[in-house]
N, C-alpha and C positions, 0 to 999 in steps of 0.2 A: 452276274457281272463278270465282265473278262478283267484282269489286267494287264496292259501293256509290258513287253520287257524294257527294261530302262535301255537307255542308247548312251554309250559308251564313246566319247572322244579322244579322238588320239592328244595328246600333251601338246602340240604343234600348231592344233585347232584353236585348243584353249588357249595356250598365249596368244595366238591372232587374235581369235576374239576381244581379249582383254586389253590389247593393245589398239583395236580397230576403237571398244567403245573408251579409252580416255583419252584417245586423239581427235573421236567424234565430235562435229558438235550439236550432234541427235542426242535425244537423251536416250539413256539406257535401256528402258524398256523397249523404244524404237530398233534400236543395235539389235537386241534381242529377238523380236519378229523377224527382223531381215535377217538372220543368221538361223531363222529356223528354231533356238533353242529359249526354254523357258526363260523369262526373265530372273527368277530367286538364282536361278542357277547360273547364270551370267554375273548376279552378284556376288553368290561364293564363290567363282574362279578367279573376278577384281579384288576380291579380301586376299585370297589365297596367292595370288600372281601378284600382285603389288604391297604383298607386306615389305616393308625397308629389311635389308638382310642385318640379322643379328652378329655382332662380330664374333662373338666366343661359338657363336653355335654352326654348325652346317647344313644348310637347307636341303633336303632330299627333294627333289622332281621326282614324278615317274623316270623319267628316261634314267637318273642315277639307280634307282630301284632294279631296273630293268639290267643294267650294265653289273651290278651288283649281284641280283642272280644269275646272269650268266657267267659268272667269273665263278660263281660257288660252285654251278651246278658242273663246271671243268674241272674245278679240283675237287668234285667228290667223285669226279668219274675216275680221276690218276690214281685218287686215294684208294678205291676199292681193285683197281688194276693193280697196283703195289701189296694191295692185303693179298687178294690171290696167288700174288706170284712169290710170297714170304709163307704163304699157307704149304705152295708145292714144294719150295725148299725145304721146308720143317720138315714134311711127310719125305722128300726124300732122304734127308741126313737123318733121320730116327730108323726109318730102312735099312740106312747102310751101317748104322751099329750094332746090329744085330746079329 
């Protein structure tokens, strides 16, 4: 037996979807067919995309995930530019005490 690799949609997908089946007036599983994607999993994306937002809490999407590791992965790139360039001045000022 083979298994398939799962198929991966972009955040963008999902909210259409989610918003195409509570506007519909198909039922869900229909939305689903027409959209090509499994039914269960059209149903975790209306759980997941239409929970009411919590007010103490902050909802991560992918896209903040995404905006988040990019912003980190910039300032570990300064951060290790900055350690190198604290590394050469050490090695130089212990040089010149000599």
């Amino acid at each position: 037996m083979s298994q398939e690799k799962a198929k991966t949609y972009s955040a963008e997908f999902r909210e259409s979807a989610v918003k195409l089946a509570n506007e519909s007036d198909k039922p869900i599983a229909q939305t689903a067919r027409d959209l090509g994607v499994n039914e269960n999993t059209l149903h975790t994306w209306i759980n997941k995309y239409s929970r009411p937002l919590a007010q103490d809490k902050t909802v991560r999407t992918d896209d903040h995930l995404y905006e988040e590791l990019k912003r980190l992965k910039k300032e570990n790139a300064r951060l290790i530019e900055e350690r190198d360039l604290l590394k050469k001045a050490a090695a130089y000022f212990a040089k010149e005490q000599r």
